[in-house]
C-alpha positions as CSV (number, residue, x, y, z in Angstrom):
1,X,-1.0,23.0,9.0
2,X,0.5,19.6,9.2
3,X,-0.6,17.2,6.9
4,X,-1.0,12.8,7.6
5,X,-0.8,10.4,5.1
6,X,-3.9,8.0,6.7
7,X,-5.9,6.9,3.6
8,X,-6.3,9.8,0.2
9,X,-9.5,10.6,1.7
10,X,-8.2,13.7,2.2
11,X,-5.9,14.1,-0.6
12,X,-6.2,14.8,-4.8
13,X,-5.3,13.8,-8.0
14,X,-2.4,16.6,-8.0
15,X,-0.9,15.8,-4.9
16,X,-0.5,12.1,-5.4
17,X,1.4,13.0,-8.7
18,X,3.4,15.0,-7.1
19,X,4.5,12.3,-4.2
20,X,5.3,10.3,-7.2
21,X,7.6,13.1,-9.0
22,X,9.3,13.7,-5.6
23,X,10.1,9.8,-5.3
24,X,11.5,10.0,-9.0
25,X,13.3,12.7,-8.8
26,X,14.8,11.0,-5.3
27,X,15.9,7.7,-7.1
28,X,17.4,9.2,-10.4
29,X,19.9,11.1,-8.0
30,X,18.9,14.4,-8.7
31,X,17.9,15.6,-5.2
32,X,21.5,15.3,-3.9
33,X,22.2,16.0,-0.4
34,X,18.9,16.0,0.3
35,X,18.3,15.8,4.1
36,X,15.0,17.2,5.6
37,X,15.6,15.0,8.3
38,X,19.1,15.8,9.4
39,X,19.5,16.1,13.3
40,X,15.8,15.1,13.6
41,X,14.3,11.4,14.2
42,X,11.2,9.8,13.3
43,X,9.2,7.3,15.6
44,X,8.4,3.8,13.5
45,X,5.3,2.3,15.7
46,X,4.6,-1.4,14.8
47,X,2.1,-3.6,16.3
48,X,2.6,-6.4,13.7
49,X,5.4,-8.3,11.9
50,X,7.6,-6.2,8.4
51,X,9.9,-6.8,6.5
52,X,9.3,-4.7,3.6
53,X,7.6,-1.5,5.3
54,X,10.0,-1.0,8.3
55,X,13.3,-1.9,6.4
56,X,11.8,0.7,3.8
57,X,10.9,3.0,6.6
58,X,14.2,2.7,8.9
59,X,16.5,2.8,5.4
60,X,14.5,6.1,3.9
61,X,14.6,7.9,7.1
62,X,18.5,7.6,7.4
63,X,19.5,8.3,3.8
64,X,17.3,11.5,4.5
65,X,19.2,12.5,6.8
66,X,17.0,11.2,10.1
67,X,17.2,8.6,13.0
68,X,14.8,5.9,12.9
69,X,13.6,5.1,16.2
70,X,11.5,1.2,16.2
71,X,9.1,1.1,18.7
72,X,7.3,-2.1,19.2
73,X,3.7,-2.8,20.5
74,X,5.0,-5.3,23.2
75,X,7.3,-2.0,24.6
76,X,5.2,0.5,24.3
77,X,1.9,-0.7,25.2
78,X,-0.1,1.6,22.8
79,X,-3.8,1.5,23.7
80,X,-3.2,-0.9,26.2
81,X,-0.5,0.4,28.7
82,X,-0.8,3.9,27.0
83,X,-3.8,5.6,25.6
84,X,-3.0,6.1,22.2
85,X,-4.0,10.3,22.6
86,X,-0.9,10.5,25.0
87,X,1.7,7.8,23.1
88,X,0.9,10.4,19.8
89,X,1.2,13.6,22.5
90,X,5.2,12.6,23.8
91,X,6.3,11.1,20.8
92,X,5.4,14.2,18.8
93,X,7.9,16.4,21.3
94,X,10.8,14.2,20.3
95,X,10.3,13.5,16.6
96,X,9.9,15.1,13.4
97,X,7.3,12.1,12.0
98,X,5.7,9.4,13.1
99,X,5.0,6.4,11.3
100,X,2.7,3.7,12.4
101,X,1.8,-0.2,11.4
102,X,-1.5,-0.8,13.2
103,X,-3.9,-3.8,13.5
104,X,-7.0,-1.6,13.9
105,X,-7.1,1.6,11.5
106,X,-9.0,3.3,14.2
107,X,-5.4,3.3,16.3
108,X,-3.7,5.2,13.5
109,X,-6.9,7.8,12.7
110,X,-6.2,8.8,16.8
111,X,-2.6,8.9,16.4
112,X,-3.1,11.3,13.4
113,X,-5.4,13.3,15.7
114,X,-3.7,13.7,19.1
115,X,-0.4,14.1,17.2
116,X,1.2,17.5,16.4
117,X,3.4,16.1,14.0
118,X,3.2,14.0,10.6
119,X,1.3,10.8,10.8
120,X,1.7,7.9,8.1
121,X,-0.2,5.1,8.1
122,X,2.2,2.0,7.5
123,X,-0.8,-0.7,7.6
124,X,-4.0,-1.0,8.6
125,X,-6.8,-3.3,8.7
126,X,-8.7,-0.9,6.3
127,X,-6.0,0.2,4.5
128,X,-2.7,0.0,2.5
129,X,-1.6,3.6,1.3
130,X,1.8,3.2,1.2
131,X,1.9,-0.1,-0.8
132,X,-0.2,1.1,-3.4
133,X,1.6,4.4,-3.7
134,X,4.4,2.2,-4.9
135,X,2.9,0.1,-6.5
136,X,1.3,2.7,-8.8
137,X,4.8,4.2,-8.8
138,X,6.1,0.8,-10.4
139,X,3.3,0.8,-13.0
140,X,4.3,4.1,-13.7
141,X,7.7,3.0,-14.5
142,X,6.8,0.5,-16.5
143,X,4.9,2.6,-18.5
144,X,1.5,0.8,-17.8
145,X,0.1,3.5,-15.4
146,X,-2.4,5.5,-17.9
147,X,-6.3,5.7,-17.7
148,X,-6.8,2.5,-19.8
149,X,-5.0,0.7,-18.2
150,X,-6.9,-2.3,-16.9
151,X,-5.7,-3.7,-13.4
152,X,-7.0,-6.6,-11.6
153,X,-6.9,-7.9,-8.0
154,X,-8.0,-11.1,-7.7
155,X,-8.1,-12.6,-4.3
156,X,-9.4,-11.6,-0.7
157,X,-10.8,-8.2,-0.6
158,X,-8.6,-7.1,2.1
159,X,-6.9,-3.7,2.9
160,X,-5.2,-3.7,-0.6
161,X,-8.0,-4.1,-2.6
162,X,-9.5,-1.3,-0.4
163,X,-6.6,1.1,-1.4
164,X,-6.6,0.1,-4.9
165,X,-10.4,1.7,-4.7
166,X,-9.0,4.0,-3.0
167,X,-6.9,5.5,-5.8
168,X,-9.0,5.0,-8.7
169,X,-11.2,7.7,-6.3
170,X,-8.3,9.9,-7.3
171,X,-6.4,8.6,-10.4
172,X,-7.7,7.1,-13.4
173,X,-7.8,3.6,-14.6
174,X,-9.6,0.5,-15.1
175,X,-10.1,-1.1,-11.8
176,X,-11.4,-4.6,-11.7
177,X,-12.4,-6.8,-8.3
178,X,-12.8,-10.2,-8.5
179,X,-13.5,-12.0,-5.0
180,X,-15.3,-14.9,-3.7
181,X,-18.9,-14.1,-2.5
182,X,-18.2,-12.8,1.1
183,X,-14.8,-11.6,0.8
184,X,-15.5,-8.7,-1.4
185,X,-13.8,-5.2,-0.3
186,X,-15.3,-2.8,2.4
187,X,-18.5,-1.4,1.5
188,X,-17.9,2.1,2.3
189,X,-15.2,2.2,0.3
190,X,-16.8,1.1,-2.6
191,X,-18.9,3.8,-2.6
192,X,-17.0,6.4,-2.3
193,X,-15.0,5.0,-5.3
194,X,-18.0,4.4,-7.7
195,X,-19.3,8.0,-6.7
196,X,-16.5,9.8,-7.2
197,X,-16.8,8.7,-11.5
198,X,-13.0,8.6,-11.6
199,X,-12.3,5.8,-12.7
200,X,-14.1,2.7,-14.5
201,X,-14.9,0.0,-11.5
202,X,-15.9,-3.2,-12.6
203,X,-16.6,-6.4,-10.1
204,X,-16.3,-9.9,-11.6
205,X,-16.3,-12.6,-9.2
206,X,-14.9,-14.9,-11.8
207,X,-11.3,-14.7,-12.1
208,X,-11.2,-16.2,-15.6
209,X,-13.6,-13.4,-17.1
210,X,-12.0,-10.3,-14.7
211,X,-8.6,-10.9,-16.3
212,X,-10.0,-11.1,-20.1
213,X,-7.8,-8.2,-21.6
214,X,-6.1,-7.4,-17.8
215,X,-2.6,-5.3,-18.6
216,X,-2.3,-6.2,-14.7
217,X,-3.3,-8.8,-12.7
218,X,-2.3,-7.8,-8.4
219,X,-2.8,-10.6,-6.3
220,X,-2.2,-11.1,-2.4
221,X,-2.4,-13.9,0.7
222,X,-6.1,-15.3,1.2
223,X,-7.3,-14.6,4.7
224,X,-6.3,-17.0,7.5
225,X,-9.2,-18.8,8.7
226,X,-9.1,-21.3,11.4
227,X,-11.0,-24.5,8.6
228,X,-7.9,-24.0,6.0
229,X,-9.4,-26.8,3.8
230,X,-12.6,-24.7,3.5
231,X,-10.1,-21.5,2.7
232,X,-8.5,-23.7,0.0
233,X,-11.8,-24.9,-1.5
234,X,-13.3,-20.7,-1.6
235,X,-10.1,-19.5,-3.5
236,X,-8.9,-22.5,-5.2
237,X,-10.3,-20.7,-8.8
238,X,-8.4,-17.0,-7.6
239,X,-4.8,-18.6,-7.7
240,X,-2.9,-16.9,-10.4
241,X,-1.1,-19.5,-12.3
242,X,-0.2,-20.0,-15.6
243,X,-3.6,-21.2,-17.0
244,X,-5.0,-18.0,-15.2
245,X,-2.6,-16.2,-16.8
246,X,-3.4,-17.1,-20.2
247,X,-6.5,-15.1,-20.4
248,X,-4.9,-12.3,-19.7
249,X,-2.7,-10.4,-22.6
250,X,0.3,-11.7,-23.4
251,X,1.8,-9.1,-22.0
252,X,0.3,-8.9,-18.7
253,X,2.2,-8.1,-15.2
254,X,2.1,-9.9,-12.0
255,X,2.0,-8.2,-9.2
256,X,2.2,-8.9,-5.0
257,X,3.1,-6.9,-2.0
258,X,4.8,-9.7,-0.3
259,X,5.3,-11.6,1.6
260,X,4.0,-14.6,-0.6
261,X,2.8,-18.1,0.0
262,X,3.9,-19.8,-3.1
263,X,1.6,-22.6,-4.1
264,X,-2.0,-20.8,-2.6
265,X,-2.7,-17.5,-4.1
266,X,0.4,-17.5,-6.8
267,X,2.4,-20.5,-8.1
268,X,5.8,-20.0,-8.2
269,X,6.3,-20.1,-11.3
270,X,4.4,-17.1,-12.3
271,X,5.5,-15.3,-8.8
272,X,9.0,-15.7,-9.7
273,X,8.5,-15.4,-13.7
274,X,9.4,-13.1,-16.1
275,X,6.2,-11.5,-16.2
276,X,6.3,-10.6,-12.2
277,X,7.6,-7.3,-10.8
278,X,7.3,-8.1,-7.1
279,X,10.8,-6.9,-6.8
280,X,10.6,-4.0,-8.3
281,X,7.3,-3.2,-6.2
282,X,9.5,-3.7,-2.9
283,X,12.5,-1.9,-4.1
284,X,10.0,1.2,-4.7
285,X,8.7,1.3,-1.1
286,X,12.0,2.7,-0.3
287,X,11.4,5.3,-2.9
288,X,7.5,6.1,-2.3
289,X,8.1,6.1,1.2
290,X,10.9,8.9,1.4
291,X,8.7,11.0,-1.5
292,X,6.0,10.7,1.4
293,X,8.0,12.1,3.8
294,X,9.1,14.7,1.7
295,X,6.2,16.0,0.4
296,X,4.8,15.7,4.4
297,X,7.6,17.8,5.9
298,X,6.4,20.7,2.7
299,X,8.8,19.9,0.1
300,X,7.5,20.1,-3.2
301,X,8.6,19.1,-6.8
């Protein structure tokens, strides 16, 4: 049965670990010639501006062997000129995967549903599955990723935060939320997090208490709003700067997906510091993402 890669609802502890072994034992060399994708393509749909996830995507795919085929909202009309049940039903007779960077997450639970082939979800409204797969990945690296760790997103309570809940349904570690009152993450998923017991979820609307002791601090852009003086006044206190920083331990990482607005949520100095790991984060959506595709297309570490 084929598997999608949509949110971890539907996936555990064990299987998340072992996406992140595949995507180790992929960068340290020792899957050699490894190409589950060789004569085959994969269909990258994208209904919003990437950098990071489609050069990632387009990249991985090749150096697995596959053709990357980029398919853009304003060509193929998903939804609008297509229903998305029959863009999913086509695209699966050509290609091995598909991978998909939606504005609503609905669009990408349909594709997963009409499709007969791998789905992943690249983006969504809801969610961020991808980036935090790497971004644990990095942690992980860094030899921060353990169940004390404590990690703290400070900010909008937007997809990412969402998919940080998300994980600590599945892997251990101290999880702290600290938003302005009405940007807090998506109630759903908040519950399903604090009932699952996995991990310790705190939520601390003051950023200068959430980061007391934080091994971590994640931040990420504040929502656009059409009043961006009123958007600066609500999130002024959430920018991570150096007197931010301070509260946290000394030594603390800095994390953000990218892109950045230097100077709103981050300062540049602490975004471009010696404490910040952005770069490593991006350079590890290359590996997360072709340990995804691995373990979707039934490879195993």
């Amino acid at each position: 049965m084929k598997r999608d890669l949509i949110s971890f609802a539907s996936w555990n502890r064990q299987e998340l670990l072992d996406i992140f072994t595949l995507a180790n034992h992929i960068k340290c060399g020792e899957m050699k010639n490894f190409a589950p994708l060789a004569q085959k393509s994969a269909a990258l749909i994208f209904e919003r501006q990437s950098l990071r996830t489609r050069v990632s995507f387009e990249v991985g795919i090749a150096q697995l062997g596959g053709h990357p085929l980029f398919l853009q909202q304003d060509s193929i009309g998903i939804a609008t000129r297509e229903s998305v049940h029959d863009v999913a039903s086509v695209l699966s007779r050509y290609n091995e995967l598909i991978v998909a960077r939606t504005i609503k997450h609905l669009t990408v639970v349909q594709l997963a549903e009409s499709a007969t082939v791998p789905v992943i979800n690249a983006l969504t409204d809801l969610v961020h599955p991808c980036q935090v797969l790497a971004d644990y990945f990095t942690l992980q690296e860094k030899g921060k990723a353990t169940p004390s760790m404590r990690l703290v997103y400070v900010g909008d309570g937007n997809n990412m935060a969402n998919s940080f809940l998300e994980l600590a349904e599945k892997i251990p570690f101290n999880l702290v939320i600290s938003s302005p009152t009405g940007y807090e993450p998506h109630p759903g998923v908040v519950d399903q997090a604090q009932a699952a017991k996995v991990s310790t979820i705190e939520f601390i609307p003051d950023p200068v208490a959430a980061v007391k002791d934080a091994d971590v601090i994640y931040t990420d852009v504040w929502p656009s709003t059409h009043d961006a003086g009123r958007r600066q006044i609500i999130f002024k206190q959430y920018q991570v700067n150096a007197s931010l920083l301070k509260h946290a331990k000394p030594e603390c990482l800095v994390m953000h997906r990218l892109p950045a607005n230097r100077g709103e949520e981050i300062t540049r100095d602490i975004l471009d510091g010696k404490q910040s790991i952005v770069l490593e984060q991006a350079e590890n959506r290359l590996h997360i993402q072709k340990g995804i595709i691995a373990y979707l297309l039934g490879h195993r570490p």
